[in-house]
GUVEXBA-268865 format. One record per residue: x, y, z of N, C-alpha, C in turn. Coordinates in steps of 0.02 Angstrom, whole numbers, plus 50000, padded with zeros to 5 digits. Example, Ala and Ser with C-alpha at 12.3 -4.5 7.8 and 13.67 -1.06 7.14 Angstrom:
506604971650390506154977550390506604983550390/506424988850354506844994750357506455000250394/
This chain:
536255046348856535595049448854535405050648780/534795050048768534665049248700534295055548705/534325058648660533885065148647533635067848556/533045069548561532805073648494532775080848487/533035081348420532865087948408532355087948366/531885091648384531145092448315531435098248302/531545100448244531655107748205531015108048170/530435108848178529865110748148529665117748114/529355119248103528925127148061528405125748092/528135131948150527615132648176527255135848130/526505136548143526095141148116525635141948164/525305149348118524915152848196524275149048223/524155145948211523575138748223523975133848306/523765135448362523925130548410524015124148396/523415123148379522935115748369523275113548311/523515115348266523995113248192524745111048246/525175115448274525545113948308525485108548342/525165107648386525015103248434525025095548400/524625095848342524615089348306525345087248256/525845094848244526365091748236526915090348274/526635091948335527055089248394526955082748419/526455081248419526215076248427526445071048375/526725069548325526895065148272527595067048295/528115070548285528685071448287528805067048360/528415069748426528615066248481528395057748446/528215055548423527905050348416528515044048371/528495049348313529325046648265530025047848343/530135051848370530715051048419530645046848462/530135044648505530105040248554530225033848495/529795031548479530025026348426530855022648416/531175028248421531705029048404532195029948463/531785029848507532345029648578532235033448611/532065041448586532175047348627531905047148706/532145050848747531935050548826531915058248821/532025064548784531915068848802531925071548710/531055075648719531165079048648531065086248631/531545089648601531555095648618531275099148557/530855103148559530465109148507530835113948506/530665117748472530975124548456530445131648505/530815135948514530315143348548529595141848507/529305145448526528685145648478528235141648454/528405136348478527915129448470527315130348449/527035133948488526465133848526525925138848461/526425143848437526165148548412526685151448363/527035154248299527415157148260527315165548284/527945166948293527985174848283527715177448241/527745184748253527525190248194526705189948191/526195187048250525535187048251525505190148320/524935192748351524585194648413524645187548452/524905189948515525135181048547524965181448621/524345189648648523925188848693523455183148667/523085182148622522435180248635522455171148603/523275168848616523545162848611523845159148687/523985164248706524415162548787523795158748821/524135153148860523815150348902524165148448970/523725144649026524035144449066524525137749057/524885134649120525115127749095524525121849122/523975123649138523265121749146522995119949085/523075124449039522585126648988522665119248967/522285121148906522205114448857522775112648808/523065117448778523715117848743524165112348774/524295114848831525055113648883524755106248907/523985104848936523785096648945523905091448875/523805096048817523975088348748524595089148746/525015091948760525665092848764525845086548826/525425086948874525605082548932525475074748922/524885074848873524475069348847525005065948784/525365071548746525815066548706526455063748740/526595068148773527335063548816527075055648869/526295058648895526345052748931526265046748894/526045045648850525895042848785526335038648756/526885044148746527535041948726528045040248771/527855041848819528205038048886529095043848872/528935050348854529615052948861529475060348882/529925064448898529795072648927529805075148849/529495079548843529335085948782529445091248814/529985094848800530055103748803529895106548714/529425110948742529135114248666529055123048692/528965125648652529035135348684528165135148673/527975138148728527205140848709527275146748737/526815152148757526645158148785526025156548840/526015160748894525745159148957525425167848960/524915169549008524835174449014525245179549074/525445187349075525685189849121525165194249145/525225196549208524845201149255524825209149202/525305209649193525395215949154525035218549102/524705210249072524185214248970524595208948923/525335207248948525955204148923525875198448924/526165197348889526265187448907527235186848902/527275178948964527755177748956527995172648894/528525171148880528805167048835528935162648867/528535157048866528765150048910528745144848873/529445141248905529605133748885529345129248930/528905125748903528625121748943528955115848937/528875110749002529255105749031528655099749025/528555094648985527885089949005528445081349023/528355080149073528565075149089528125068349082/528275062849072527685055249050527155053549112/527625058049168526985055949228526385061949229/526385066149187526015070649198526015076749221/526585079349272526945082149289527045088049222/527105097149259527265100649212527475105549225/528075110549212528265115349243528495120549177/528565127349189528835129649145529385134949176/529835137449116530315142749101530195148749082/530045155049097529995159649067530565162049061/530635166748975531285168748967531465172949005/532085175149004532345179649069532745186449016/533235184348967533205190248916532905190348868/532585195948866532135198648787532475201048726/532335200348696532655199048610532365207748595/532505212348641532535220648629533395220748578/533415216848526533855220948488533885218448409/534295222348360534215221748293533715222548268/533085228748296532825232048287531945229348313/531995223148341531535221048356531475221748444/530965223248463530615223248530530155220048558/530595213048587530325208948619529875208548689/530085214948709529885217848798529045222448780/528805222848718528285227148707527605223148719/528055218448705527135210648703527565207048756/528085206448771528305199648821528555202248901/528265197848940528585198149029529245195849018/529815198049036530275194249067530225190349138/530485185049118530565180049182530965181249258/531235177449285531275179749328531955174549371/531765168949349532195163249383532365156849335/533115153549337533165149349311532865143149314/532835138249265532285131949278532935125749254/532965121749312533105114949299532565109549285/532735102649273532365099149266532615091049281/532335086549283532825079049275532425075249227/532865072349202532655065649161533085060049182/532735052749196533155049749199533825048849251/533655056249304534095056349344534715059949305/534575063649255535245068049237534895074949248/535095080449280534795088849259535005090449192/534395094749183534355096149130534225106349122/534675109049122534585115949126534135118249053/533745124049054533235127548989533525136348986/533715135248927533715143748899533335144148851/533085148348826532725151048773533285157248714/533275154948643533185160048584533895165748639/533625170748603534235174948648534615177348719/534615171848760534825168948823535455166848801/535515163748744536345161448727536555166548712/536525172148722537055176548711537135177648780/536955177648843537195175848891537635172748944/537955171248944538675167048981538235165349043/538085168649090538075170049157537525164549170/537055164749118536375159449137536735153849120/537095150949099537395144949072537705143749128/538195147649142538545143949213538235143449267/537725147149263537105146649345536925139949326/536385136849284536405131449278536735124649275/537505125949240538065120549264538035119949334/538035126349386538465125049433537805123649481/537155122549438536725119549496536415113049473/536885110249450537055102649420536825100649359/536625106949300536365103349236536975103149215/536845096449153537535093049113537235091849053/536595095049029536385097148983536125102748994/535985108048939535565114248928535155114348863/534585113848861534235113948800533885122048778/534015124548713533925130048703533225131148641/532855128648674532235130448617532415137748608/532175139648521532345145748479532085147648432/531805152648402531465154248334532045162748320/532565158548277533085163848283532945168448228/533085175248217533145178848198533365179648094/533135178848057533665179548003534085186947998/534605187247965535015194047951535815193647915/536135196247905536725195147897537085192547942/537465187747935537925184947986537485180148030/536995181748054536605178348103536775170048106/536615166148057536865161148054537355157648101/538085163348079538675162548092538575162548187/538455170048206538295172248265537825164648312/537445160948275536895158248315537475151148330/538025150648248538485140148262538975144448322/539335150948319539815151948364539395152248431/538985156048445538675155248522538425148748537/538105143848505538075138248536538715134748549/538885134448516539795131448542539855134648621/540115141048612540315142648652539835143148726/539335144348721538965141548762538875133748826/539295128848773539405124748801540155123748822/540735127348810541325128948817541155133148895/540855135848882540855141348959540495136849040/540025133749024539735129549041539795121949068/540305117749020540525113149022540045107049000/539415108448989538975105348956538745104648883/538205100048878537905098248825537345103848806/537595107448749537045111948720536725110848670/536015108548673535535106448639535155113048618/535225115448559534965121848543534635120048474/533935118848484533445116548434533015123048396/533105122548340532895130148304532025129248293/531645134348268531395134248220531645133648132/531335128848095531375129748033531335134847993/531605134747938531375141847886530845140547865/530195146347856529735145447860529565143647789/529275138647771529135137247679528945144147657/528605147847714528205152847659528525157847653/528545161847598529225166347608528755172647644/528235175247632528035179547662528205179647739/528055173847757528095172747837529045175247850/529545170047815529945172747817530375177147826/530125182347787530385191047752530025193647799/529535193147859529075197347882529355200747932/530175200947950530565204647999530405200848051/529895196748073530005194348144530355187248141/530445187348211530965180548202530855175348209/530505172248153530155164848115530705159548131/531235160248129531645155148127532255153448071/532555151648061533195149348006533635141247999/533185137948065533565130248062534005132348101/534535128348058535315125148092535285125048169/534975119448178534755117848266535395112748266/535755114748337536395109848344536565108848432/536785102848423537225097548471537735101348472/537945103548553538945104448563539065101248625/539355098448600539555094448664540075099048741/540375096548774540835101948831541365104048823/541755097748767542315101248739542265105448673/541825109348640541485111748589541475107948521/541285101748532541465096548478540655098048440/540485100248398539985099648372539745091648356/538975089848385538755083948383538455081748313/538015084748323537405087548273537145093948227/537265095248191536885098848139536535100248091/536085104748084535395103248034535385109647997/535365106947923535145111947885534515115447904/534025120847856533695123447868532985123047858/532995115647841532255114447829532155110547886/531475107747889531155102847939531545096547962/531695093847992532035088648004531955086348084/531675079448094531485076948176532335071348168/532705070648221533265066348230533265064148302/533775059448297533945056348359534525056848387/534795058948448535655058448456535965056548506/536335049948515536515052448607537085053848616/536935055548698537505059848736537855056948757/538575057648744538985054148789538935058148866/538815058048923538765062248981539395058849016/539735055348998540425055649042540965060849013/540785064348960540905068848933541155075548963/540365074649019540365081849055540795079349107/540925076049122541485073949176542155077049180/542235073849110543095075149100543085082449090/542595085849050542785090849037542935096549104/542325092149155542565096949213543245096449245/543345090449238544105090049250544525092449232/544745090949145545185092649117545085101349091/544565104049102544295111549057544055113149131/544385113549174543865115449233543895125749222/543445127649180543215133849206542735133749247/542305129849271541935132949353542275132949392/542665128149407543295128649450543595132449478/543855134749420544335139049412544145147349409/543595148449386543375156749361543365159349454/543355165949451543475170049497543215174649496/542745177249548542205181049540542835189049541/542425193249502542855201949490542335205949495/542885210549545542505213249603541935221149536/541625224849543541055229249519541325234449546/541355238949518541675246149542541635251549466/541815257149521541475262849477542075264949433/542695261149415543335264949386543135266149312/542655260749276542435260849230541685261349221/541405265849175540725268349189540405270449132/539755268149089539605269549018538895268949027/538695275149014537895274648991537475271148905/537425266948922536965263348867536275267348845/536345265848773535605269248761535125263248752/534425262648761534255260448757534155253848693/534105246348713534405241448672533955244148610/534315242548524533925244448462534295253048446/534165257148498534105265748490534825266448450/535235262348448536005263848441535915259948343/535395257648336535495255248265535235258248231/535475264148168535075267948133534905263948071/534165266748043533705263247991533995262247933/534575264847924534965261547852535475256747860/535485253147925535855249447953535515240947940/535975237747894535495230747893535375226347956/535845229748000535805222648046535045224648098/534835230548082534285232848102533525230948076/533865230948007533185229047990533095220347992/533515218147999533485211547998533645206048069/533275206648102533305205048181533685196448184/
């Protein structure tokens, strides 16, 4: 399976987006791709008002989105925002397939930590989203979902052998580090192919430094045995890569943790009240100020 990563720099302009999605899908199909993956935020860059951007997967946004894959004769997952019942909007990865066809992902965990509050403007989702290409599934997480285990193996074990993780990650100390070890492991837990496509660092440094989470690059390939495929520095960069998918085979074989894991039983022997996510990081704390 051949797949792209676009690591792009959104900006708060739809219609700017849209047209660099539109070229990037354009250079990947070219090039082979059957599935091309954007980063969170496609649609729109953090750190702006992203009610009066959300659309439906109707809207006009999410149709040129539909209009460049059919075009290109390949699926595009890109992150846009959709509207919620609440005032909120969800964070959705949208799905545009070449027949026209379109579905989306809303995220399911919110990025409530390292001092930022993702749950104040955003719906959480609700249900996992598969997909096919080509006749392979294709499981979707979003940005801070990989710190999750549990969504990764729901998806293995309802036949994706890839997971693609559109993201506009966070800068901070360590983060970096935190974003190459969880994708690995992500696909270690899983037994799949983790396609975790970043946002770029934003040229502008203002945008950058602005505490919200613009993005940092290093969008990467891990394969099932945590073999790193692919990796990208932190600027812009569209590539091509394929998958070995007999990959995910062996690994279920030879690495069988679905297999093998064993559900443990919930009980009250152990018991800890959490404070609310962020409340536990005080303001002279960097990893706070730097989400």
């Amino acid at each position: 399976m051949r797949v792209a990563m676009a690591q792009i720099s959104s900006t708060d302009d739809p219609s700017e987006n849209l047209a660099t999605l539109r070229a990037a899908t354009q250079e990947a199909a070219s090039r082979g791709a059957r599935l091309v993956v954007f980063p969170e935020a496609t649609m729109c860059r953090f750190g702006v008002p992203l009610k009066p951007v959300a659309e439906e997967l109707d809207g006009s946004w999410a149709r040129g989105v539909s209009e460049v894959a059919a075009s290109a004769g390949v699926t595009v997952v890109a992150g846009m925002f959709t509207p919620s019942d609440d005032g909120r909007v969800f964070n959705t990865v949208l799905v545009a397939h070449p027949d026209g066809s379109r579905l989306g992902y809303d995220k399911l965990h919110l990025y409530d930590a390292f001092g930022f509050h993702e749950s104040k403007t955003v719906a959480a989702g609700s249900e996992p989203v598969t997909f096919e290409v080509d006749g392979v599934t294709v499981g979707v997480a979003t940005c801070y979902d990989i710190r999750f285990p549990a969504l990764f193996t729901t998806l293995a074990r309802r036949g994706a052998q890839v997971i693609v993780v559109p993201t506009s990650w966070g800068a901070g100390p360590g983060k970096i580090h935190q974003w190459e070890v969880l994708a690995t492991a992500r696909a270690l837990d899983s037994t799949t192919f983790v396609v975790a496509v970043g946002q770029a660092l934003p040229p502008d440094e203002a945008v950058a430094g602005s505490g919200a989470p613009t993005g940092i690059g290093h969008s990467q390939i891990t394969d099932p045995f945590g073999t790193v495929v692919a990796a990208y520095p932190e600027t812009v960069r569209v590539d091509v890569h394929d998958l070995d998918l007999e990959l995910v085979e062996k690994a279920r074989t030879q690495l069988a943790v679905l297999a093998n894991e064993r559900a443990l039983p919930v009980g009250d022997a152990v018991h800890s009240e959490l404070t609310p996510a962020g409340e536990q990081l005080r303001e002279s704390d960097d990893r706070g100020r730097n989400p």
